[in-house]
C-alpha positions as CSV (number, residue, x, y, z in Angstrom):
1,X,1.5,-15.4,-23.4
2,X,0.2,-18.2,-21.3
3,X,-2.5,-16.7,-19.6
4,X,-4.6,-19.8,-19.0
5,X,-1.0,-20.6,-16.3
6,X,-1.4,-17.0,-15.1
7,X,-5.0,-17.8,-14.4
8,X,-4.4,-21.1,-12.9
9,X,-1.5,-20.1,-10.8
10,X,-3.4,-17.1,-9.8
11,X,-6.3,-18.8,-8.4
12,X,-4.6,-21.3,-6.2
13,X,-1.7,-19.2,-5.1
14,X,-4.7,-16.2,-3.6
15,X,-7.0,-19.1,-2.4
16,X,-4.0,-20.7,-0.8
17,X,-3.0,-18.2,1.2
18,X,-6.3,-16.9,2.1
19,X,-7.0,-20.5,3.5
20,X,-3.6,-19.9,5.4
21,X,-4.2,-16.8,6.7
22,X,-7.5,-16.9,8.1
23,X,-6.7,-20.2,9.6
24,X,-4.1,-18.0,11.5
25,X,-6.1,-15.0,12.0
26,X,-9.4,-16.7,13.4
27,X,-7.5,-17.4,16.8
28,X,-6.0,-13.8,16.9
29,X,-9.2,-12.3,16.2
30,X,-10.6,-14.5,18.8
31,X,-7.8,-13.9,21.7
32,X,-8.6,-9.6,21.1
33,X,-12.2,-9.8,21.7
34,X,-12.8,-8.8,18.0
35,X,-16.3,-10.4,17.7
36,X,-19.2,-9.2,15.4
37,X,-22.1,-7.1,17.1
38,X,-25.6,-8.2,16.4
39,X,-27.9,-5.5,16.1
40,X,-31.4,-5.7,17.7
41,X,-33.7,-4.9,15.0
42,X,-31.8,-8.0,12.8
43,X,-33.5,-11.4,12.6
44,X,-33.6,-13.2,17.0
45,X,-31.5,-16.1,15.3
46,X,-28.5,-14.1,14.2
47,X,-28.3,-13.2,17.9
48,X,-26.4,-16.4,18.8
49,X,-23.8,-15.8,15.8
50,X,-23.0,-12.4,18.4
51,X,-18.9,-12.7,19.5
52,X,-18.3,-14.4,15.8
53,X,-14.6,-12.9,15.3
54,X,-15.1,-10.2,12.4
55,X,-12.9,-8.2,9.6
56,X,-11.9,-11.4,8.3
57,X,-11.5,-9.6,5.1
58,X,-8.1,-8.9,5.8
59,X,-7.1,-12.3,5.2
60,X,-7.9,-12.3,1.4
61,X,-6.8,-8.7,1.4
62,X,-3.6,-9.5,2.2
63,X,-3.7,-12.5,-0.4
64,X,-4.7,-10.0,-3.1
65,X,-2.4,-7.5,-2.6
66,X,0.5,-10.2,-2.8
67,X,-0.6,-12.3,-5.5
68,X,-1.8,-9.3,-7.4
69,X,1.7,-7.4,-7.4
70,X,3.2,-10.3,-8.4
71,X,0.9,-10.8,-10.9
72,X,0.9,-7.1,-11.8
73,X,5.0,-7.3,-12.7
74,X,4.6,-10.8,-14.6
75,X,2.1,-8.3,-16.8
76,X,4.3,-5.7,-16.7
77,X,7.0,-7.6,-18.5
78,X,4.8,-9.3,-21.1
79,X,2.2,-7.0,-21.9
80,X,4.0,-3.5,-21.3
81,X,3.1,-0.8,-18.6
82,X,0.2,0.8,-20.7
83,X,-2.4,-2.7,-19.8
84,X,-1.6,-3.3,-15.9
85,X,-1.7,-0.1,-14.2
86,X,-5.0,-0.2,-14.8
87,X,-4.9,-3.9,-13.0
88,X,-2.9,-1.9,-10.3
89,X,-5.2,0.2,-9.9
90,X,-8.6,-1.7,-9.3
91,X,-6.6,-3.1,-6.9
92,X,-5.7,-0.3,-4.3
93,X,-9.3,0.7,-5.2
94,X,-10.3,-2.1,-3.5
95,X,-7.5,-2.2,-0.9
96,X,-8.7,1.6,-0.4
97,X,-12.1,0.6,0.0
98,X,-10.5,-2.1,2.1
99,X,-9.4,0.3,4.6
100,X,-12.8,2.8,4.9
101,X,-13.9,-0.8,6.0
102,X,-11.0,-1.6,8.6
103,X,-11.7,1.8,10.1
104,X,-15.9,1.0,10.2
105,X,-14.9,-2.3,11.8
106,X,-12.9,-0.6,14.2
107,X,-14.8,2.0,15.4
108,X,-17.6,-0.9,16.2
109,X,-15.5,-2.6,18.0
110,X,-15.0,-0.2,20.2
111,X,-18.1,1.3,20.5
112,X,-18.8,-2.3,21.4
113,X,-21.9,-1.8,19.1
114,X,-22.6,-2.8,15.1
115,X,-22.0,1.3,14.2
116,X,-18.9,2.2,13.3
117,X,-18.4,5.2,11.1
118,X,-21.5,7.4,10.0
119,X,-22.9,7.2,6.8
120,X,-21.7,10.8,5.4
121,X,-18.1,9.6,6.6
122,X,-18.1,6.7,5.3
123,X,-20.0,7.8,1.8
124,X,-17.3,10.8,1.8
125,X,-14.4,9.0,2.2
126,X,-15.6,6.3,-0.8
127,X,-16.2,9.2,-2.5
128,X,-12.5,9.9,-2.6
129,X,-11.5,6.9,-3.5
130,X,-13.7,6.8,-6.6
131,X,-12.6,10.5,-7.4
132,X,-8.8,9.0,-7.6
133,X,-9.4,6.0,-8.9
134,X,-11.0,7.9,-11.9
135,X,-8.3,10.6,-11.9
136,X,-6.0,7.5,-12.6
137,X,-7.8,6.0,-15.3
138,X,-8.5,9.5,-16.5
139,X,-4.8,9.9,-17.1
140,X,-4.1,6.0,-18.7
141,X,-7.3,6.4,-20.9
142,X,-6.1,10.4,-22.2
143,X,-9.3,11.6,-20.1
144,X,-11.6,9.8,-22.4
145,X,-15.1,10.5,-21.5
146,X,-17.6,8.3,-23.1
147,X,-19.7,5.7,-21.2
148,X,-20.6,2.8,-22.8
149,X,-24.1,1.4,-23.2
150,X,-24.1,-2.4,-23.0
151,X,-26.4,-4.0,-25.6
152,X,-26.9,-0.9,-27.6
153,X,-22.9,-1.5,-29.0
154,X,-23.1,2.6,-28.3
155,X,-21.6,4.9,-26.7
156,X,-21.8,8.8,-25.4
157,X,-19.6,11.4,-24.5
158,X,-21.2,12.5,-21.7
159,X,-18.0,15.6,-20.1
160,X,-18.5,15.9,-16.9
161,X,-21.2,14.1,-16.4
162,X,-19.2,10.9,-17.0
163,X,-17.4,11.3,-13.6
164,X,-20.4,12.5,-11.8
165,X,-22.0,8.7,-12.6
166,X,-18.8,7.4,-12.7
167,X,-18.8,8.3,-8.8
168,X,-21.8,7.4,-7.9
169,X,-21.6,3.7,-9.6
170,X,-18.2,3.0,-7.8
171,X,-19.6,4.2,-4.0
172,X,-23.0,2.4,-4.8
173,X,-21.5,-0.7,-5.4
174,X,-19.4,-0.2,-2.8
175,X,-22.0,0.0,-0.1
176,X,-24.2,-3.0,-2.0
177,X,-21.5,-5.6,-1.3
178,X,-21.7,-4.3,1.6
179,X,-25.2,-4.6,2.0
180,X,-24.9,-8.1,0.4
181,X,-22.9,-9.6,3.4
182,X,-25.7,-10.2,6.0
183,X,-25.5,-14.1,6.4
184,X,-22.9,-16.7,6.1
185,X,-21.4,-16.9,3.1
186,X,-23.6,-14.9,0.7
187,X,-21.5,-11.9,-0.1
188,X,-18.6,-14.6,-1.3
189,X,-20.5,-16.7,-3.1
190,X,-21.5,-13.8,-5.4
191,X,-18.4,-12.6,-5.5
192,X,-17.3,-15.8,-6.9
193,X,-19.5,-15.8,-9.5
194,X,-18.7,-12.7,-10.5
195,X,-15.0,-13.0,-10.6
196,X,-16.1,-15.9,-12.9
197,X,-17.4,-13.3,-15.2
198,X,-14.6,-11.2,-15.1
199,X,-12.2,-14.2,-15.8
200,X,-14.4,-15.4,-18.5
201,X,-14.9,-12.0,-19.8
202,X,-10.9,-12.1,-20.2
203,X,-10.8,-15.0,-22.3
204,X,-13.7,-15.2,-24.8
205,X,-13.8,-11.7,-25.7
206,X,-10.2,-10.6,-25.3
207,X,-11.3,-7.6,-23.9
208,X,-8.5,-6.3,-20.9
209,X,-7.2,-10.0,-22.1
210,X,-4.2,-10.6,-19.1
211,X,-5.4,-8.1,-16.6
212,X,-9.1,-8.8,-16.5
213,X,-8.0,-12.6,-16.2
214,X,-5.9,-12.1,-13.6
215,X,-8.3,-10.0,-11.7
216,X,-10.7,-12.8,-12.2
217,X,-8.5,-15.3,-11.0
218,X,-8.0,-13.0,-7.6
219,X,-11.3,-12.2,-6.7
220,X,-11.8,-16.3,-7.6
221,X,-9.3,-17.7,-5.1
222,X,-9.8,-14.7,-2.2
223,X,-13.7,-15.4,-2.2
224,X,-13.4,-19.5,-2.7
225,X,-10.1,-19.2,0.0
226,X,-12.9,-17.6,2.6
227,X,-15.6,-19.5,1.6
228,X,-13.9,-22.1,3.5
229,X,-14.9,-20.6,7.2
230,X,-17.2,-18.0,6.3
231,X,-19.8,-20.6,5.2
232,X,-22.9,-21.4,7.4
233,X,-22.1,-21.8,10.6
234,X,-19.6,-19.1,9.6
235,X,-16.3,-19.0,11.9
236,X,-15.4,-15.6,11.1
237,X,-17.0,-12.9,9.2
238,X,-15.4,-10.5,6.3
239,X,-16.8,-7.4,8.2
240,X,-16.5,-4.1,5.9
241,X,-13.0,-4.3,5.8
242,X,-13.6,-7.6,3.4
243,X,-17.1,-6.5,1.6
244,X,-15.8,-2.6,1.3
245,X,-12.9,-4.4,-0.8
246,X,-14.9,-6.7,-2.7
247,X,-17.2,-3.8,-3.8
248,X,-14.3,-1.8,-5.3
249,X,-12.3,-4.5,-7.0
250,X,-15.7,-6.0,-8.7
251,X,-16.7,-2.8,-9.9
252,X,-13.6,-1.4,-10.9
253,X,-13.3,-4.5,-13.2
254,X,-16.1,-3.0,-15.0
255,X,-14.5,0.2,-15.7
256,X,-11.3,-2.2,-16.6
257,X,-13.2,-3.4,-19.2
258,X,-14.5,0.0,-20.1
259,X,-18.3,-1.0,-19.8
260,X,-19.1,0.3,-15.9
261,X,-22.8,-0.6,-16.5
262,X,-22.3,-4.0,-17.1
263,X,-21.9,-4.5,-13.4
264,X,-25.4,-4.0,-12.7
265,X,-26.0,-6.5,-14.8
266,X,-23.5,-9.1,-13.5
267,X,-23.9,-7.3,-9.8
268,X,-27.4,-7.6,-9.6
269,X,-27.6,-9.4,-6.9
270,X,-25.9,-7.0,-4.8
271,X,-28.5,-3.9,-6.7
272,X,-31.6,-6.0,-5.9
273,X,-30.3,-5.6,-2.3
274,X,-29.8,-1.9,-2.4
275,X,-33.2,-1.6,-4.2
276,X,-35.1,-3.6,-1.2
277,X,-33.4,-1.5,1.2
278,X,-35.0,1.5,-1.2
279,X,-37.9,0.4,-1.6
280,X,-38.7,-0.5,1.9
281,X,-37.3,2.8,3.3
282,X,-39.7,4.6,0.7
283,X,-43.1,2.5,1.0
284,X,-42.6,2.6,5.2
285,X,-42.7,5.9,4.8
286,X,-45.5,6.5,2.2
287,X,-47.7,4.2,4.0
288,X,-47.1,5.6,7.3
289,X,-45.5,2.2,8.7
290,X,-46.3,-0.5,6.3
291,X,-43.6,-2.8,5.2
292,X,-43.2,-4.6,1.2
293,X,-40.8,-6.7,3.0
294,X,-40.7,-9.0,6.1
295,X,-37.1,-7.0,6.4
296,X,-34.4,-5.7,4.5
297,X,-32.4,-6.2,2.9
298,X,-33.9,-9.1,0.8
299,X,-32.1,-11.9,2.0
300,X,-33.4,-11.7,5.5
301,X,-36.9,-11.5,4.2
302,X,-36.1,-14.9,2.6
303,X,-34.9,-15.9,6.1
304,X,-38.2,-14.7,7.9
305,X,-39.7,-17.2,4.9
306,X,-38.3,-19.9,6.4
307,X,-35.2,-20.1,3.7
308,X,-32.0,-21.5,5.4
309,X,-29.1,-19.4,5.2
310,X,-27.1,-22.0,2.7
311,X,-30.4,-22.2,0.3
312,X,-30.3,-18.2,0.1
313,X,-26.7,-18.4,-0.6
314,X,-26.9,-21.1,-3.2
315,X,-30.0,-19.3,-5.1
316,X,-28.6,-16.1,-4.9
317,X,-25.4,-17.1,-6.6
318,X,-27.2,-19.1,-8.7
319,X,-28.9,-16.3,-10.0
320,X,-26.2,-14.6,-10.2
321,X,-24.3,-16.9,-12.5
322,X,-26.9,-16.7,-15.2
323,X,-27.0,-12.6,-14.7
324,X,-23.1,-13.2,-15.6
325,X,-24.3,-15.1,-18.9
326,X,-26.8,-12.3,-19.2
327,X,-23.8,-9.6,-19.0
328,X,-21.6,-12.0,-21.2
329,X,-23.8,-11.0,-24.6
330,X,-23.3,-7.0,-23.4
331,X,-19.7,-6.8,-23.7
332,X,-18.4,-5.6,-26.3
């Protein structure tokens, strides 16, 4: 099989239509008065990006889903049923996570402020996602059990226990793409680079071989396709309906490749933001109002450095990529 074409054809056909799409949507968003909220306690400057049309994400959402069934029956009939459901279903992980976003977005809209769902909602229902998204790859892989520890070429059957951190890696990176998209065109650079290591994964290793590839090739062309307005000055934002997705289709090609923890290692861009967030929260609080960080998460204290928003975006893919080499000599 000719999986170099798949990934080729892959790429352009999802960045294609993502370009096509949002080119449509932007106006629509526009004309319905779907424009991002700017909270108060977020950097003064990001106050003039307020009215920016938002949930952008369900241009390359749409792209995904197409490419990626058609993709998904081109896999069927080479490489039998048994290696793309689990392709299948990374993808309505992310399509799931797609739609806790759509419904956050919504509710801010119109609230007519940036708070949408709450965070036990929202955590709850990504919580059922990863509990059937597990269920599902529970049933392909005969309920196997054991986690694998990148590096250490081991691994441990851990019971119950597996789906217990199984749950909690799928709704934290979830909410750390999330977290990730705060400025123009940082969440999908990342993304990028990651779906790099996914597609590179796929074809050095062998490892998932055709479906890893292909969900390389998606997450490729959706964030490259977006890239195109959501750089700085960003016409349109991904909202969570576009980072929610993101989060469940990157780390669900971890799983894919049956090494979850490798995403912290390729992701770790989007942990160091969940960490600052942490780690701010927790030293505010032990120090009775002190703050380890200008703000949080990190990127805006780069901002309140001085950074611009496209040098933040191009060192924090950068780093990225070489976290993706990093993850390349942990996969087995």
């Amino acid at each position: 099989m000719n999986y170099k074409l798949m990934f080729i054809t892959a790429l352009i056909l999802t960045f294609g239509i993502t370009v096509v799409i949002s080119k449509k949507l932007i106006p629509a968003l526009k004309s319905r008065k779907m424009g991002q909220k700017i909270l108060e306690i977020g950097p003064r400057w990001h106050k003039s990006k307020e009215g920016t049309p938002t949930m952008g994400g369900l241009a390359f959402i749409t792209a995904s889903v197409i490419v990626g069934i058609l993709g998904g029956v081109y896999l069927w009939n080479t490489d039998g049923m048994e290696s793309t459901i689990p392709f299948m279903m990374t993808l309505m992980l992310g399509v799931f996570g797609g739609f806790i976003g759509c419904i956050d977005d919504a509710a801010k809209l119109r609230n007519r402020r940036n708070e949408g769902l709450t965070a036990p909602q929202k955590f709850l229902l990504q919580l059922v996602a990863a509990a059937l998204y597990l269920w599902g790859m529970g049933v392909v892989n005969g309920g196997n059990t054991e986690l694998y520890i990148p590096y250490l070429d081991a691994g441990f059957d851990l019971g119950v226990w597996y789906y217990i951190i199984s749950m909690i890696l799928i709704t934290g990176m979830m909410n750390s793409v999330n977290l990730t998209d705060g400025i123009d065109g940082l969440s999908s650079g990342v993304t990028l680079a990651v779906g790099a290591f996914f597609a590179v994964s796929g074809f050095i290793t062998g490892i998932a071989d055709g479906p890893i590839i292909l969900l390389g090739a998606v997450i490729i062309g959706s964030a490259a396709g977006f890239l195109v307005y959501n750089i700085h000055p960003a016409k349109v934002f991904m909202g969570d309906t576009g980072s929610i997705f993101f989060g469940g289709l990157v780390v669900g090609g971890a799983f894919m490749m049956k090494n979850p923890l490798i995403i912290l290692v390729c992701g770790f861009v989007y942990v160091m933001e969940t960490l600052s967030v942490i780690l701010q929260v927790v030293y505010f609080k032990l120090t009775h109002g002190k703050r380890l960080f200008k703000m949080a998460p990190i990127h805006h204290h780069f901002e309140k450095c001085g950074w611009s928003e496209n040098k933040i975006v191009l060192v924090f893919t950068a780093a990225t990529v070489a976290f993706c080499a990093l993850a390349l000599l942990g996969v087995k």
